[in-house]
C-alpha positions in Angstrom: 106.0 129.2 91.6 105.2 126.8 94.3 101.7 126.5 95.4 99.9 124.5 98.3 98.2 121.6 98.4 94.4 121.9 98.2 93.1 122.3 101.6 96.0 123.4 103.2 97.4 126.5 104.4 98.1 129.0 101.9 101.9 129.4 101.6 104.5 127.8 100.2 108.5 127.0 100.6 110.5 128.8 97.8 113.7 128.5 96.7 115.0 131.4 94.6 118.8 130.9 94.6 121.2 128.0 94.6 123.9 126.9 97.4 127.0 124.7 97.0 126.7 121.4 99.1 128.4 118.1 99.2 125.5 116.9 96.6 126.5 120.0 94.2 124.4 122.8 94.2 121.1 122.9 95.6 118.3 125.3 96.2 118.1 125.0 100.2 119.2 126.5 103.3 123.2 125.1 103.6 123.0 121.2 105.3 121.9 120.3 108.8 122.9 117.2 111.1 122.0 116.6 115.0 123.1 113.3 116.8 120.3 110.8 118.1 122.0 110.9 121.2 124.8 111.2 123.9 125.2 107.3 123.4 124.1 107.1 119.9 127.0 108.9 117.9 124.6 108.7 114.3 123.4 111.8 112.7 119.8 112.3 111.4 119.0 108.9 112.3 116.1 108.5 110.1 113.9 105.4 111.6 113.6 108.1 114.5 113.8 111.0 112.7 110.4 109.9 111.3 108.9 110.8 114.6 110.8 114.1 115.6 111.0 115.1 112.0 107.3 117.4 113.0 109.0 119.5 115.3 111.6 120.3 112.2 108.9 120.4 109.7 106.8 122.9 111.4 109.4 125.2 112.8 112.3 125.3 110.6 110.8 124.0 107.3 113.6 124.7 105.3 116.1 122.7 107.3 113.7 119.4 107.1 113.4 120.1 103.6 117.0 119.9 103.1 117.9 117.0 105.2 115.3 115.2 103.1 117.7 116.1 99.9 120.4 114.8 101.6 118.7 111.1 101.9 117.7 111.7 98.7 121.2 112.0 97.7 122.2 109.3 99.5 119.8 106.5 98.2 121.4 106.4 94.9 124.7 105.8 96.6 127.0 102.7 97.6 129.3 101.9 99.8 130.1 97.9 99.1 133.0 98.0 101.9 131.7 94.9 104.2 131.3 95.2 107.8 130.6 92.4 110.4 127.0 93.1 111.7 126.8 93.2 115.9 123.8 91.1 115.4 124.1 88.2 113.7 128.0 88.3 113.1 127.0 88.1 109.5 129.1 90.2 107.0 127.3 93.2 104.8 127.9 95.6 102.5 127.9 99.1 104.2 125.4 101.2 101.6 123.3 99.3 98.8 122.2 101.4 95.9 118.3 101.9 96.1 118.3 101.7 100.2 117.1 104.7 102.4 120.5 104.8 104.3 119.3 104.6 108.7 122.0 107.8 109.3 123.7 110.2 107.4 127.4 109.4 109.2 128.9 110.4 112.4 131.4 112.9 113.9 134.0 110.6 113.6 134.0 109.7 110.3 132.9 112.2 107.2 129.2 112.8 107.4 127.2 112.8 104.5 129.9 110.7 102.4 130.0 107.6 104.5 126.7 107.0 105.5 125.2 104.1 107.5 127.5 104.2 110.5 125.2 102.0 112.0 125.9 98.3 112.1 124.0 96.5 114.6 122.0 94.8 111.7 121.6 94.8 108.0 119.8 98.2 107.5 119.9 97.8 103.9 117.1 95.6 104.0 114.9 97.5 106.6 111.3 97.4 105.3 110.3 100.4 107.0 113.0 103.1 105.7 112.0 103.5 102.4 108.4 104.0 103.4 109.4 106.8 106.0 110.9 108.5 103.0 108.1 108.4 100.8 105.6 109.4 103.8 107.7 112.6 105.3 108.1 113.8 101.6 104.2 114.3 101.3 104.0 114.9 104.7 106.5 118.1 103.9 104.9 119.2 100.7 101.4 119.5 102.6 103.2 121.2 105.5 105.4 123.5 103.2 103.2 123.8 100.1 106.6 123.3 97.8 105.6 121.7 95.1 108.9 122.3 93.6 110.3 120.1 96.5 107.5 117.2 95.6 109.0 117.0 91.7 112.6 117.1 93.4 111.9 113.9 95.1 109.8 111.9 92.9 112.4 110.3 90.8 114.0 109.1 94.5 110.4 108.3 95.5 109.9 105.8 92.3 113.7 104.8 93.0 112.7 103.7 96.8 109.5 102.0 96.4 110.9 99.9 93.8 113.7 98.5 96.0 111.2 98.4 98.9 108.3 96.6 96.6 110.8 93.4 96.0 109.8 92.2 99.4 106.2 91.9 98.4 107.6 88.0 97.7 103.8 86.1 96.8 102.4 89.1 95.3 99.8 89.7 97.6 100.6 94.0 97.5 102.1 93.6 101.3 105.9 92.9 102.0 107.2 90.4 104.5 109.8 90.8 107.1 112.6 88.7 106.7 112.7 87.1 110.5 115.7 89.3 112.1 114.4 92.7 113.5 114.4 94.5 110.3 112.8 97.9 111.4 113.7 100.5 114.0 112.8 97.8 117.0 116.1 96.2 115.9 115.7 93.6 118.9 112.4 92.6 118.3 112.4 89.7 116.0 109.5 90.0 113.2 108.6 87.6 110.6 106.3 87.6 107.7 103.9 90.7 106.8 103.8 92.2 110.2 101.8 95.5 111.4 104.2 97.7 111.5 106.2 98.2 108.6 103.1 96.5 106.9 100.9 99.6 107.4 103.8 102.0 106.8 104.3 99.9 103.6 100.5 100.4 102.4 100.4 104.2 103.6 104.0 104.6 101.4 102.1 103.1 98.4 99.3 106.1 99.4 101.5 108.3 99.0 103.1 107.5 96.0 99.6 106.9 94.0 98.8 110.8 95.6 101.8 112.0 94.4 102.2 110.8 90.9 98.7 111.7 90.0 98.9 115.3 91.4 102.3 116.1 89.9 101.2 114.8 86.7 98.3 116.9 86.5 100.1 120.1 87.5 102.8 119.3 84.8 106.0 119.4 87.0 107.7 116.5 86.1 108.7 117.7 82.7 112.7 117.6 83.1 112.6 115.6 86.6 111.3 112.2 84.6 109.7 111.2 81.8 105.8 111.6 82.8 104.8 108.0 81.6 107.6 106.8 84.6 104.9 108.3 86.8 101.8 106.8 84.7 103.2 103.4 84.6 103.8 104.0 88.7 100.2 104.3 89.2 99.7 101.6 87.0 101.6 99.5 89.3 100.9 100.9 92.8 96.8 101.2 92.5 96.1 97.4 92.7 98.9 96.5 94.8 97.6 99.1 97.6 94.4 97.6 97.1 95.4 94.0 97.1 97.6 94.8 100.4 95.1 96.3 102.1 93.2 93.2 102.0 95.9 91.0 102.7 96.9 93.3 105.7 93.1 92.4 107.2 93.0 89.3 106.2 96.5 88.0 107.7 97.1 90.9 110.5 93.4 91.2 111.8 92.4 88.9 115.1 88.9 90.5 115.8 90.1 93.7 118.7 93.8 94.7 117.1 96.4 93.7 114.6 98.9 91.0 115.2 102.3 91.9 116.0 103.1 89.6 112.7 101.7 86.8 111.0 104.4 84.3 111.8 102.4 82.1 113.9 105.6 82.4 116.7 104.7 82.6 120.3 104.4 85.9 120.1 102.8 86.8 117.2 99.6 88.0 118.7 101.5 90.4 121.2 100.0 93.8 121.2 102.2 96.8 119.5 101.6 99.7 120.4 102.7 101.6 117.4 100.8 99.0 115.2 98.3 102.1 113.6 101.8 104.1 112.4 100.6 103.6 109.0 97.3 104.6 110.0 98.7 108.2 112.2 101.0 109.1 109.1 98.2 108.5 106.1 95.6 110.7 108.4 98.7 113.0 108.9 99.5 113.4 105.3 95.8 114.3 104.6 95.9 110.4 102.6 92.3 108.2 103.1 92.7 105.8 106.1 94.3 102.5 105.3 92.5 100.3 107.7 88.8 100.6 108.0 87.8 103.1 110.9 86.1 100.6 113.2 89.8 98.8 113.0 91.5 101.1 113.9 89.1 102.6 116.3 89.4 98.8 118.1 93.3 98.6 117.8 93.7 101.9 119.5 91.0 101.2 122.2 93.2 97.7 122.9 96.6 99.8 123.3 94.7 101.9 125.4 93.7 99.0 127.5 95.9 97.0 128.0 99.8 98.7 126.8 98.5 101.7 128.9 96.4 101.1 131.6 97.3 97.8 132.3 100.8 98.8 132.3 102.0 100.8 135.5 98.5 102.2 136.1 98.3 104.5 133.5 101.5 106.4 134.9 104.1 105.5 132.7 103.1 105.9 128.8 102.6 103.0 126.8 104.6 99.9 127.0 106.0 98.8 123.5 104.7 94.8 123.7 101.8 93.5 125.6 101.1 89.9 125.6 96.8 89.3 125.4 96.6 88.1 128.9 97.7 91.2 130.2 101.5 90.4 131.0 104.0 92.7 129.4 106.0 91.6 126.5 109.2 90.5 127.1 110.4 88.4 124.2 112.9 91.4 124.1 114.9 94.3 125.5 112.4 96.7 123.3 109.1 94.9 123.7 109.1 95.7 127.6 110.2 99.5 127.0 108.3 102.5 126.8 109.4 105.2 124.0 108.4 108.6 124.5 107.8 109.3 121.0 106.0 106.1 120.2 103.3 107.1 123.0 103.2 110.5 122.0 102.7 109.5 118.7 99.9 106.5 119.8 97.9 109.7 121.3 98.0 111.7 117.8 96.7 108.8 116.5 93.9 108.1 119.0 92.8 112.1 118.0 92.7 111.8 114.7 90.4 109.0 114.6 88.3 110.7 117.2 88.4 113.9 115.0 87.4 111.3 111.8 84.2 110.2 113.7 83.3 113.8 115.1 83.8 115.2 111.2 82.0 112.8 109.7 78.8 112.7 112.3 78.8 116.3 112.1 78.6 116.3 108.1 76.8 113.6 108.0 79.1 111.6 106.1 78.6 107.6 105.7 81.5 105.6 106.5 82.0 102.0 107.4 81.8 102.4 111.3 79.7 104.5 112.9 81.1 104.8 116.5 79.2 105.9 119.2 79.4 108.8 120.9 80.4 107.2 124.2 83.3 105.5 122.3 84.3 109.0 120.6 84.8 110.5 123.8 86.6 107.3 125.2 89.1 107.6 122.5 90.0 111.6 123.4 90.8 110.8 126.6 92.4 108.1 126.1 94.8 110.2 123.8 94.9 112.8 126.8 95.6 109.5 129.0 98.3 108.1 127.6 100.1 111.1 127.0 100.3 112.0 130.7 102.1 109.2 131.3 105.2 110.3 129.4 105.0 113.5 130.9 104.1 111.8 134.6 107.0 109.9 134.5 109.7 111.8 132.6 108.7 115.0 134.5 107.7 113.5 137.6 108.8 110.2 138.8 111.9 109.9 136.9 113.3 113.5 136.4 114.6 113.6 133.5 113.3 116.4 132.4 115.6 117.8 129.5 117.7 114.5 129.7 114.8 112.2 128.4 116.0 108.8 127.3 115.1 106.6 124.6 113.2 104.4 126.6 112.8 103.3 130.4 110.8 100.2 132.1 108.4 100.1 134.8 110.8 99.9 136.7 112.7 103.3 136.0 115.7 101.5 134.4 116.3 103.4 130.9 118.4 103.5 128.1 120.2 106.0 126.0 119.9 109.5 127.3 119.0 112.7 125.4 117.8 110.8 122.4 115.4 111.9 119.8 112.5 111.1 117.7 110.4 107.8 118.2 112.7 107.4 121.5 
């Protein structure tokens, strides 16, 4: 019998019969696909999917919870057939074995059994895949309450974050980008530990320390995995977290937000408006904040400032890239864009770090920052803020109203209509 989380809603996901799939049988719903886009022919693009995936989540449970079991599926795959990449004209294997896959096929090839239609770049070594996986697991099992699900997923979980912890090169707990755009900004160059996927990385290793030590206690991994697997997990994950953590302030922090990355490039110090995702999914997944509050707190109130005001008076969401001085970011396509879902998802974050303050003040809880109460109420409307600017724009200005495209420019120009998640 499934049963919630602790502190969370009182009903669970169940699964009482089996269904034939492509992966065998499986106790879900049947197997559900939608495409990012009119332009984007990919199914259940996942770097994207990590944004929409709410929406799924919270109104058809059951089909998010078996779209995760196909990734699942599909991590212990491969598909060694090389391709010439669009990007660097380099020459990759389609699928490696371990990988989070970026898309589950498209309608002209056989979803589902040739993944990774994608080939602009190498997704096999995105660094921020594998931590989206880990993060919407736990963010499903609090939203569901199936704990049946959680033990389902663990051995894929342990499966990812080992593939993903190889890029942790010097051993300080944080992984490095490898200097191509190896995240879903796959024009935007990033080097070295970078914001990012850095705090996705960190919340990911959350996640994992949660999981293992709650499914261990409730005795559900008998027949999923040998329990010491999840012992020796912890083992592992529990200074590594801590040790990244530090290295993410100590490398990423500049005194108001965190670098872009830590490369020392001419634009390493740009402004990135989805820098707290890490922070937004952690709160979301009810995990302890990976950044201290006041950090956060400042990085938001600098996105705020100068990705959102600064840009197009407030009007237009919040720009991807700003450079310090106040000049947007254009070191690439992505960096002057606005994404609909990265903004929308830049507000959540602003109110739960408003909610933080307000929760602990009224408990009277100590915590490393005490923010004021002018800067509490700064924060909420900023949230409200920059989420009228999507909304100003797309409904307004622009009008493209149920035609919203992945991203536009100050300038109205856009890109990829009808698209989902992040975009």
């Amino acid at each position: 019998t499934d049963q919630p989380c602790p502190g969370h809603r009182e009903f669970g996901v169940r699964y009482d019969s089996t269904r034939p799939t492509m992966h065998g049988d499986q106790g879900k719903v049947g197997q559900f696909l939608y495409l990012e886009g009119h332009e984007y022919y990919m199914y259940n693009t996942y770097d994207v999917h990590f944004y929409a995936s709410f929406a799924l989540v919270q109104n058809w449970p059951e089909l998010q919870l078996s779209l995760q079991r196909d990734f699942a599926a599909a991590v212990a795959t491969e598909d060694p057939t090389r391709r010439k990449l669009l990007g660097d004209g380099n020459w990759r294997p389609r699928k490696v074995v371990g990988a989070v896959p970026h898309d589950l096929g498209s309608p002209s090839e056989e979803p589902w059994t040739k993944v990774n239609v994608y080939n602009f770049q190498d997704v096999s070594r995105w660094k921020d895949l594998g931590p989206k996986f880990v993060l919407q697991v736990l963010r499903d099992v609090r939203t569901t309450g199936s704990l049946e699900f959680a033990a389902d997923m663990y051995p894929t979980i342990l499966h990812v974050m080992d593939t993903v912890a190889q890029y942790d090169t010097d051993g300080d707990g944080l992984i490095e980008n490898q200097g191509f755009p190896d995240q879903t900004y796959d024009i935007w160059s990033v080097s070295g530990p970078s914001a990012y996927t850095g705090g996705l990385w960190l919340a990911a290793l959350s996640a994992t320390i949660h999981l293992s030590k709650d499914l261990l206690e409730r005795g559900l991994l008998e027949g999923k995995i040998d329990p010491n697997e999840a012992r020796a997990a912890c083992e592992r994950y529990e200074p590594m977290y801590e040790s990244g953590k530090e290295a993410y302030e100590r490398l990423l922090w500049n005194g108001k937000y965190f670098n872009y990355d830590s490369s020392g490039h001419g634009h390493h110090d740009s402004i990135m408006a989805d820098q707290m995702a890490g922070q937004w999914y952690a709160r979301a997944c009810g995990l302890p904040p990976i950044v201290k509050p006041k950090f956060a707190y400042a990085s938001l109130q600098t996105v705020y400032d100068l990705n959102v005001l600064t840009f197009a008076d407030c009007k237009k969401g919040a720009v991807n890239g700003m450079r310090p001085n106040g000049q947007v970011d254009n070191s690439s396509m992505q960096s002057r864009e606005v994404w609909t879902g990265t903004t929308y998802a830049v507000a959540a974050a602003m109110l739960q770090e408003w909610g933080a303050a307000v929760e602990d003040t009224n408990t009277g809880t100590a915590r490393e920052s005490v923010v004021s109460d002018d800067a509490k109420e700064s924060l909420w409307l900023a949230a409200f803020e920059t989420a009228r600017g999507i909304w100003h724009s797309g409904w307004g200005d622009f009008g493209y109203w149920y035609a919203t495209p992945e991203g536009w420019e100050n300038s109205g120009n856009y890109r990829s209509l009808v698209s989902k998640g992040e975009e």
